[in-house]
C-alpha positions as CSV (number, residue, x, y, z in Angstrom):
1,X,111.7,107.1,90.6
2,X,113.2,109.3,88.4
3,X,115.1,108.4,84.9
4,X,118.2,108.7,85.6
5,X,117.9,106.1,88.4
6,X,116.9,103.5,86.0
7,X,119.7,100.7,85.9
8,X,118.1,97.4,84.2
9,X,114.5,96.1,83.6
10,X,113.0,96.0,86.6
11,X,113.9,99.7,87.3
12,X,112.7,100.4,84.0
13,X,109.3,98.7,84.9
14,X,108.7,100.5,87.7
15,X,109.8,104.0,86.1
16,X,107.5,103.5,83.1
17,X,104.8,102.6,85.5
18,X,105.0,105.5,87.8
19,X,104.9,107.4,84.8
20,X,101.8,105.7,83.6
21,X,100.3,106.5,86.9
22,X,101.2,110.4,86.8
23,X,99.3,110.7,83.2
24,X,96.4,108.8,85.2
25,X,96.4,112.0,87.3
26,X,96.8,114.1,84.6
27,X,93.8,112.8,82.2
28,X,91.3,111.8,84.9
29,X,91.7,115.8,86.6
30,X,90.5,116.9,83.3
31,X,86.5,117.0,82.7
32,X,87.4,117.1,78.7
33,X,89.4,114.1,78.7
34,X,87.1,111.2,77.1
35,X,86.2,108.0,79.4
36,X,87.8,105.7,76.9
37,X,91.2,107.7,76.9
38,X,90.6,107.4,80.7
39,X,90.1,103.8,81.5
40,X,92.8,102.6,78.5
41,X,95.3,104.7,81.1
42,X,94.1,103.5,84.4
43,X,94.2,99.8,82.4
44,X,98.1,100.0,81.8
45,X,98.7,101.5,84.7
46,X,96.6,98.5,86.7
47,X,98.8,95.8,84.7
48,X,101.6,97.8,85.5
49,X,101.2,97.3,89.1
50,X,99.6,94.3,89.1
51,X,103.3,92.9,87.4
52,X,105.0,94.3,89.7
53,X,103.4,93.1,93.0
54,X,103.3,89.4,91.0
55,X,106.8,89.9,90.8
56,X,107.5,91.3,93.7
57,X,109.6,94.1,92.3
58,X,110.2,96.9,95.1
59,X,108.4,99.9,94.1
60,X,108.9,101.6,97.4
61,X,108.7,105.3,96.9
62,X,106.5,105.3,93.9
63,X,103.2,106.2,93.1
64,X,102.1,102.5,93.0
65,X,103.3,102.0,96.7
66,X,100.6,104.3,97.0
67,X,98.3,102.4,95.2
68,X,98.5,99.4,97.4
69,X,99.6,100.6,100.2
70,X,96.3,102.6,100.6
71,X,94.1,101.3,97.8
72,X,94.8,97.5,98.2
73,X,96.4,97.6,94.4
74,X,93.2,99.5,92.7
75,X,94.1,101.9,90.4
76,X,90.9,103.0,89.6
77,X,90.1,103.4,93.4
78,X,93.3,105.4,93.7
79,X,92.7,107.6,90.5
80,X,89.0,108.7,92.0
81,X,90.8,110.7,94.3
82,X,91.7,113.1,91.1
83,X,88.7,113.2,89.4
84,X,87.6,116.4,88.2
C-alpha cells in the first residue's frame, strides 16, 4: 500500500504496518544492526499484524499477507528469510 492510498484508519493501519515490516527487512539484512533494535522492530511489526488479522482488516497485497499467508502470522519466521 502506498500513502497516497490511505483513506481512514484502517488504511492507515495497514500502511504503517507494511512500513514497519519493510524497516524489519531493512535492520535485520544488516550484521551491524544490534539484536535489541531488531526484535523491538519485528515486535511492532508482530502487533501490527496480529491487530490486523484480530480485526480482520484486508491487508491483501501487503507485506503482512505475506506474513500469514506463508509464515502462519510469524514475523520473526518471515524476517529470517533477510537475515544477513
Amino acid at each position: 500500500m502506498r500513502k497516497d492510498e490511505v483513506r481512514g484508519p484502517v488504511d492507515a493501519l495497514v500502511y504503517l504496518v507494511d512500513c514497519q515490516l519493510g524497516t524489519v527487512c531493512g535492520v535485520v539484512g544488516k550484521r551491524s544492526s544490534p539484536k535489541c533494535d531488531i526484535k523491538r522492530h519485528i515486535s511492532i511489526a508482530q502487533h501490527g499484524v496480529n491487530w490486523m488479522r484480530e480485526h480482520s482488516v484486508n491487508f491483501e497485497g501487503t507485506r503482512a499477507s505475506d506474513v500469514v499467508r506463508l509464515f502462519g502470522g510469524d514475523v520473526n519466521a518471515w524476517a529470517e528469510k533477510f537475515r544477513a
